[in-house]
PyMOL CGO cylinders between C-alpha atoms (Angstrom):
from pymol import cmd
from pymol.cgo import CYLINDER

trace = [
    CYLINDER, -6.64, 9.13, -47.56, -8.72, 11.12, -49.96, 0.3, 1, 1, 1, 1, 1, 1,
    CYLINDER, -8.72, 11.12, -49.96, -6.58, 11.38, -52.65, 0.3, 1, 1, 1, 1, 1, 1,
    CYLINDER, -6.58, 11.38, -52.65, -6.29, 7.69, -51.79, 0.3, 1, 1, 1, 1, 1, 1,
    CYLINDER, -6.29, 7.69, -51.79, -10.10, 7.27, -52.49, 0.3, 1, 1, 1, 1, 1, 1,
    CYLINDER, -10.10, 7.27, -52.49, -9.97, 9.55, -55.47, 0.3, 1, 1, 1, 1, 1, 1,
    CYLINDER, -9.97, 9.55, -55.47, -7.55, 7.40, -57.45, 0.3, 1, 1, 1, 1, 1, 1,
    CYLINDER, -7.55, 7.40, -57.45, -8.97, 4.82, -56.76, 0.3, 1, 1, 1, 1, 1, 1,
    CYLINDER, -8.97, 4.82, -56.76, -12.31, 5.73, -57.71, 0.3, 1, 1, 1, 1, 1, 1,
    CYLINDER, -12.31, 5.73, -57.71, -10.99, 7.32, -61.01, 0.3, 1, 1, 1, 1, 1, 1,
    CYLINDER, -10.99, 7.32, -61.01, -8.56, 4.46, -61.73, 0.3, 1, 1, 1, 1, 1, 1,
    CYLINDER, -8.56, 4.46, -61.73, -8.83, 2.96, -65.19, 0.3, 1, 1, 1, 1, 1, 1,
    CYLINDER, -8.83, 2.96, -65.19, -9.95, -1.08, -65.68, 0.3, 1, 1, 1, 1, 1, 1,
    CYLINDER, -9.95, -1.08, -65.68, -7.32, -3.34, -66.76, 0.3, 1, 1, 1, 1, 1, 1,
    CYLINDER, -7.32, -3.34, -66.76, -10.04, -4.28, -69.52, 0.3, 1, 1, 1, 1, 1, 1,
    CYLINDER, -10.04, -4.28, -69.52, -8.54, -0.85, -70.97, 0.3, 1, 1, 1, 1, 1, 1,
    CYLINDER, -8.54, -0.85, -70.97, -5.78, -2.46, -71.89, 0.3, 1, 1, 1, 1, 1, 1,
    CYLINDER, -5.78, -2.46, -71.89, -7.28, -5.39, -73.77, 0.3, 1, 1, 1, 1, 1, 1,
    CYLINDER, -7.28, -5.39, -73.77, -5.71, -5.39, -77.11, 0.3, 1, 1, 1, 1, 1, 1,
    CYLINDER, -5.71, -5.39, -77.11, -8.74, -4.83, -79.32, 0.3, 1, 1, 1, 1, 1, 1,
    CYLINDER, -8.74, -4.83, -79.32, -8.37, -5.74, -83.58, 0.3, 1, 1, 1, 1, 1, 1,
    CYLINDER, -8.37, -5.74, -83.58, -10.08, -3.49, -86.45, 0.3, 1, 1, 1, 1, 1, 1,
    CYLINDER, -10.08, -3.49, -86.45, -10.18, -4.26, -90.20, 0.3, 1, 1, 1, 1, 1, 1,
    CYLINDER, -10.18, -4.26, -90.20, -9.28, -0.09, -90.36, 0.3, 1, 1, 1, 1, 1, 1,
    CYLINDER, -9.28, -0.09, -90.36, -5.82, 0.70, -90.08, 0.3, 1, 1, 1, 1, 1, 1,
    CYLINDER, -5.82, 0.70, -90.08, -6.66, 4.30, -88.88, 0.3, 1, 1, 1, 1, 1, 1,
    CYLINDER, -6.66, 4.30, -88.88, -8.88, 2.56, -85.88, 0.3, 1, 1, 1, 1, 1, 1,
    CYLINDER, -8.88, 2.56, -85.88, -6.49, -0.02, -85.13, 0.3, 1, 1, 1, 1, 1, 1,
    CYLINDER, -6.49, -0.02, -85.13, -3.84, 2.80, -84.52, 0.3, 1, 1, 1, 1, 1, 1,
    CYLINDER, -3.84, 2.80, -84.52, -6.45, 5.05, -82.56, 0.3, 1, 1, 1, 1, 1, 1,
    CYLINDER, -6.45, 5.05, -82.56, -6.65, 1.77, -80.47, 0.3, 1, 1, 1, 1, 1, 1,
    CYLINDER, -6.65, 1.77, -80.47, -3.44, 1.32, -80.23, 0.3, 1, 1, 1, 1, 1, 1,
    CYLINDER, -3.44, 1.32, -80.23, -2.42, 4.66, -79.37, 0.3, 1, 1, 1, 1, 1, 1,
    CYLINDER, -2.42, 4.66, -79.37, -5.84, 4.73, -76.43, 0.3, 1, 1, 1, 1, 1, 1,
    CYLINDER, -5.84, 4.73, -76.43, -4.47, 1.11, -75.29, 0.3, 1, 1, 1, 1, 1, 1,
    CYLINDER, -4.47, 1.11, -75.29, -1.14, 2.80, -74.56, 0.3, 1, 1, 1, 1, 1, 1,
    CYLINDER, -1.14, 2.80, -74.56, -2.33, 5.95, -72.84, 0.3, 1, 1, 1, 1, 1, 1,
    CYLINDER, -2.33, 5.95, -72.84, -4.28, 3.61, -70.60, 0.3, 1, 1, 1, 1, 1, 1,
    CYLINDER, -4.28, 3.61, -70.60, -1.05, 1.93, -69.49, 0.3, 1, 1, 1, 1, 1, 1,
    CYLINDER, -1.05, 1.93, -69.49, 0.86, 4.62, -69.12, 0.3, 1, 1, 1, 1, 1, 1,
    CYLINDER, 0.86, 4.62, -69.12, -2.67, 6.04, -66.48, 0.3, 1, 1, 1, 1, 1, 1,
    CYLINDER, -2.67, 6.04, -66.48, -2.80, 2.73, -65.08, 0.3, 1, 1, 1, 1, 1, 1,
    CYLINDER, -2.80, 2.73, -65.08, 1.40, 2.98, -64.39, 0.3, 1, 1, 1, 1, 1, 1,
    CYLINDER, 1.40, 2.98, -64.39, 0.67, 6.03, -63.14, 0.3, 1, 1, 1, 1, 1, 1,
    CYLINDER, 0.67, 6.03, -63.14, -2.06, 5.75, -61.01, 0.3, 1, 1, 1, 1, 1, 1,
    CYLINDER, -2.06, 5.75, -61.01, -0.04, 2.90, -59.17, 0.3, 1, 1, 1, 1, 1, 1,
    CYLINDER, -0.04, 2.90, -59.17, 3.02, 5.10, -58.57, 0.3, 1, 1, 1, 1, 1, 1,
    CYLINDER, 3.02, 5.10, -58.57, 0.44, 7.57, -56.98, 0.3, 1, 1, 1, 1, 1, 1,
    CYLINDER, 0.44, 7.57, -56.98, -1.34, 4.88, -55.01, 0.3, 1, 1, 1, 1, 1, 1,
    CYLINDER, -1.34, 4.88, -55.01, 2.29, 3.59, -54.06, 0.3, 1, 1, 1, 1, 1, 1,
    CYLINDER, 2.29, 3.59, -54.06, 3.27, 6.78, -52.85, 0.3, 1, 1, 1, 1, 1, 1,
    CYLINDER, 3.27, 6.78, -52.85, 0.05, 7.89, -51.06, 0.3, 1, 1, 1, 1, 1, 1,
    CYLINDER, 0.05, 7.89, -51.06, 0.57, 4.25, -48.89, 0.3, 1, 1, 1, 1, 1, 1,
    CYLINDER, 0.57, 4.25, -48.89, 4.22, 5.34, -48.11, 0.3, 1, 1, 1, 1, 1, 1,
    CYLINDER, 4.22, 5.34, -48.11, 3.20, 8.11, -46.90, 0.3, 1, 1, 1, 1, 1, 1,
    CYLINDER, 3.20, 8.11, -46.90, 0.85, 6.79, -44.65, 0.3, 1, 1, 1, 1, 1, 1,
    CYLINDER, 0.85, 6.79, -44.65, 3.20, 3.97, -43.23, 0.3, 1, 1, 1, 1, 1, 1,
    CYLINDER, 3.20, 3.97, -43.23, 5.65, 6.90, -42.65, 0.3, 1, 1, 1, 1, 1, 1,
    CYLINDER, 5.65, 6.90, -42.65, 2.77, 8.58, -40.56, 0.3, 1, 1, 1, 1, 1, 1,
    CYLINDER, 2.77, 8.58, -40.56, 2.19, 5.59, -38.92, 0.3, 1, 1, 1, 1, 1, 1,
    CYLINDER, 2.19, 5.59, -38.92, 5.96, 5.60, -37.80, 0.3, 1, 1, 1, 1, 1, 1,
    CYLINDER, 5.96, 5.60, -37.80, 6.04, 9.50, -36.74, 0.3, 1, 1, 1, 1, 1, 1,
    CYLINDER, 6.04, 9.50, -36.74, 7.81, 9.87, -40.21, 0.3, 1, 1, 1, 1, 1, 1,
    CYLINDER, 7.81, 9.87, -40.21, 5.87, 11.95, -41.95, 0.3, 1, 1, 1, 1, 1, 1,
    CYLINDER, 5.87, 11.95, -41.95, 6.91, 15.59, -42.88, 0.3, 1, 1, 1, 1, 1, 1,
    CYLINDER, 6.91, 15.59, -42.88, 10.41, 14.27, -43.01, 0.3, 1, 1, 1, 1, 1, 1,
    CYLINDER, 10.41, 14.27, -43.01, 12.39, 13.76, -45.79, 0.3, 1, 1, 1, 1, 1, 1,
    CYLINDER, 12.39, 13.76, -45.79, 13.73, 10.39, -46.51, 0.3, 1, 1, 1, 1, 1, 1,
    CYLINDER, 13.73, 10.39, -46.51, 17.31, 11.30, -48.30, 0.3, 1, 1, 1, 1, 1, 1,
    CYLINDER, 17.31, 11.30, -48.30, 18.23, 14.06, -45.79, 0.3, 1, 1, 1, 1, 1, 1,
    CYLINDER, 18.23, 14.06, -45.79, 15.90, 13.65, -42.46, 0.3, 1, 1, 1, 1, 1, 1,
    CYLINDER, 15.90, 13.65, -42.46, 14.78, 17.69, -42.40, 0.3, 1, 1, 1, 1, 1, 1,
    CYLINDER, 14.78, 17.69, -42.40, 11.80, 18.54, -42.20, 0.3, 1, 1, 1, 1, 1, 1,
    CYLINDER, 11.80, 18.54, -42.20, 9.84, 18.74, -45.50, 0.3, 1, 1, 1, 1, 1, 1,
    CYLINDER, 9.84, 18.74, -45.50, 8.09, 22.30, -45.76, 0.3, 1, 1, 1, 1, 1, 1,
    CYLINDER, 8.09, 22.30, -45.76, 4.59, 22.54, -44.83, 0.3, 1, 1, 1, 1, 1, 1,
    CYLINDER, 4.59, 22.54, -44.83, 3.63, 24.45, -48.13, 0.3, 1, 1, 1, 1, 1, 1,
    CYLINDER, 3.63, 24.45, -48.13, 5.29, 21.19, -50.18, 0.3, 1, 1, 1, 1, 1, 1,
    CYLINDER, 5.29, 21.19, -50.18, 3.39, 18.89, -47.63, 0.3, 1, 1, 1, 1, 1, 1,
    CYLINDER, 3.39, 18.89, -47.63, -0.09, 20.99, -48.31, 0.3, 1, 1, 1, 1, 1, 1,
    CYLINDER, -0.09, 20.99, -48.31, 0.45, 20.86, -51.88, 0.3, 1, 1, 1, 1, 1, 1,
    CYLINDER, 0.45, 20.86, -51.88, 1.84, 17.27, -51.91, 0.3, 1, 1, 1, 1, 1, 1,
    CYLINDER, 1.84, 17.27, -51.91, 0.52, 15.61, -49.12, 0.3, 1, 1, 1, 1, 1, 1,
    CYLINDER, 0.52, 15.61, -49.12, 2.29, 12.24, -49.84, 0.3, 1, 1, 1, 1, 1, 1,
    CYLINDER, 2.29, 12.24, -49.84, 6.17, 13.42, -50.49, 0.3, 1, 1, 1, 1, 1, 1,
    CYLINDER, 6.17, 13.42, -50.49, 8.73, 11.85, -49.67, 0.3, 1, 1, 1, 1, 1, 1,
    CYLINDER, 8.73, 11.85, -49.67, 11.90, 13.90, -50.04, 0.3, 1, 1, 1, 1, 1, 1,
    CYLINDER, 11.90, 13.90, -50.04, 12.23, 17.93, -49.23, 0.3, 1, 1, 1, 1, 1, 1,
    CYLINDER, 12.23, 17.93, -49.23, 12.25, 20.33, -52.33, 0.3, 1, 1, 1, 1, 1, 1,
    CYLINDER, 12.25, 20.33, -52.33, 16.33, 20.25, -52.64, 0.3, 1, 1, 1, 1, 1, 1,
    CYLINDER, 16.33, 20.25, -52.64, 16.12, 16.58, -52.37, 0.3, 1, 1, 1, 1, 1, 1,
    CYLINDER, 16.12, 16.58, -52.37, 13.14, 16.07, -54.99, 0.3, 1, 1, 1, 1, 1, 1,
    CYLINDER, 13.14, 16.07, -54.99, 15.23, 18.23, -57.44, 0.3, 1, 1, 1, 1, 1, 1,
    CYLINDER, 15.23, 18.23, -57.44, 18.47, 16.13, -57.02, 0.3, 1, 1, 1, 1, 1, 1,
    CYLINDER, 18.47, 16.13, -57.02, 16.61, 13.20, -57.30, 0.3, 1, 1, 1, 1, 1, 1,
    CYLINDER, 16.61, 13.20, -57.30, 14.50, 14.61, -60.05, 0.3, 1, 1, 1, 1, 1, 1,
    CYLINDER, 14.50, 14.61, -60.05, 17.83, 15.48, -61.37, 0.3, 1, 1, 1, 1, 1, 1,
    CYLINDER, 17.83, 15.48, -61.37, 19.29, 12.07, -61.51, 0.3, 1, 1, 1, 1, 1, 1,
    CYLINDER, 19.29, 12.07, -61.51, 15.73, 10.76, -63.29, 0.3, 1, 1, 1, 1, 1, 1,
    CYLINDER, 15.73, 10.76, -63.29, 16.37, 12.65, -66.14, 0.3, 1, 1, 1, 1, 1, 1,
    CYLINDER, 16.37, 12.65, -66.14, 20.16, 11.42, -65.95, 0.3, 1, 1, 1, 1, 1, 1,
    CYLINDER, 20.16, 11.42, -65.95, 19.31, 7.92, -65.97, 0.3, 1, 1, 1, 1, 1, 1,
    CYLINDER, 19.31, 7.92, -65.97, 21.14, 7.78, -62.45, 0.3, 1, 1, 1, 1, 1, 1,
    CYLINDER, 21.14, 7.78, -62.45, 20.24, 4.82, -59.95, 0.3, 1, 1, 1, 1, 1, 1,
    CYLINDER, 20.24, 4.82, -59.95, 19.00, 6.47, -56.99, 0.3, 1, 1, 1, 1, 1, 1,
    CYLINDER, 19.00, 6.47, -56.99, 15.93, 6.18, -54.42, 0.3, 1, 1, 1, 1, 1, 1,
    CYLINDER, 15.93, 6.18, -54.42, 12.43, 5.76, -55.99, 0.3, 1, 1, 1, 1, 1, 1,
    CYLINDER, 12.43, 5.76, -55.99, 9.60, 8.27, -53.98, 0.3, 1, 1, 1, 1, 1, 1,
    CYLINDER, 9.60, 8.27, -53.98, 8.03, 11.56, -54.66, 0.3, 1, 1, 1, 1, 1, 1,
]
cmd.load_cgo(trace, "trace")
């Protein structure tokens, strides 16, 4: 729930993302390029946010701690450092794996 609060608190405005004009071709790319790193922190932020919440509804089941691709226990040094995860180490790297791939697979951290 804290890192909950802290995203929240630190998430950017969707004003962020206004597109904004400039007579100065150098500004208007510094814009651009500040409008886009917004979006990608706003994209971000709601993957986080997504996660955190799936994590919670799996604690609200008896599911947390247990990965979702393989049902064993996630390990409580992952869990400590990444309170929200979804899948054990092996099954973050597989999945990780198939990311970089461009495999379909299961969405979570």
């Amino acid at each position: 729930m804290a890192k909950r609060d802290e995203v929240l608190r630190a998430s950017r405005r969707p004003e962020d993302i206004w597109i904004v004009q400039s007579n100065e071709a150098i500004e208007t790319m510094q814009l651009a390029d500040e409008r886009e790193f917004a979006v990608r922190t706003l994209e971000r932020e709601a993957k986080v946010l997504a996660q955190i919440d799936a994590a919670l509804e799996r604690n609200s089941h008896g599911e947390f701690g247990t990965c979702i691709e393989c049902a064993e226990p996630i390990s409580p040094k992952r869990l400590a450092a990444l309170p929200w995860a979804a899948y054990c180490l092996r099954c973050q790297e597989l999945h990780d794996l198939q990311d970089v791939r461009g495999e379909a697979g299961p969405r979570a951290a």
